[in-house]
Phi, psi and omega in degrees: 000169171301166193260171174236167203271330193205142196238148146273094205246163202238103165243124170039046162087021180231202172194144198231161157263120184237135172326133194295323195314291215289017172291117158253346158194157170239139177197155201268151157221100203058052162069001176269139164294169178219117207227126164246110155345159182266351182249352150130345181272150175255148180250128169274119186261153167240050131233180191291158180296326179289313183305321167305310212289321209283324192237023178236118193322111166314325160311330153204056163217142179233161185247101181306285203189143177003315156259343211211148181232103184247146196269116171001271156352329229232336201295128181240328180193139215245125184249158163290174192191148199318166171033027171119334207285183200206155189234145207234128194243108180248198197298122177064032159021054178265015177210153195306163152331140172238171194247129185238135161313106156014306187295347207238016195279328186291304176287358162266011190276311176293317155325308186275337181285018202199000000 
C-alpha cells in the first residue's frame, strides 16, 4: 500500500495522531500491537503487524522478526550475537534489545548500509 504519514494509535482511552517519522518500533506484547514513540510513550494500534508493516516505507522500517518493526532512525547499535543472530539496541534504550536471526542479519546489515 502507499506508505503513510501518520497512524491514529490509542493511549489511556483517547486516541492520537503520531507521525510515521516519530516511530521508533511497533511490537506485538502479550499478543496487543504496541507502537512506541521517540518520546517514550506507548501506543496501541488495531492493526496486525503485517497490516503496519504494509503502510510504512521499506527504506526506513525494517520488520526484525515475528514482533517487531524497527524504524532506521532509532538503530543506535548492532551487537554480534551467538551463532550469527544480531542484537539490535535503539535509542535511549527505551526498548529491550531486538533480536535479528542469522537469516535476516545480513539483509538488515545491508538494509542500514545504503
Amino acid at each position: 500500500g502507499d506508505d503513510k504519514d501518520s497512524f491514529l494509535l490509542e493511549r489511556l482511552g483517547a486516541w492520537y495522531p503520531v507521525e510515521s517519522k516519530e516511530i521508533v518500533c511497533i511490537f506485538i506484547e502479550d499478543g496487543v500491537l504496541k507502537v512506541l514513540a521517540k518520546d517514550g510513550k506507548r501506543y496501541i494500534g488495531d492493526k496486525s503487524l503485517e497490516e503496519f508493516e504494509s503502510f510504512l516505507s521499506p527504506k526506513l522500517f525494517f520488520k526484525a522478526n515475528r514482533q517487531n518493526i524497527i524504524h532506521k532512525k532509532f538503530v543506535h547499535k548492532i551487537h554480534k550475537y551467538f551463532n550469527g543472530k544480531l542484537l539490535v539496541e535503539l535509542d535511549a534504550a527505551i526498548q529491550d534489545p531486538i533480536h535479528i536471526s542469522k537469516r535476516k542479519a545480513t539483509e538488515f546489515r545491508e538494509w542500514l548500509d545504503n
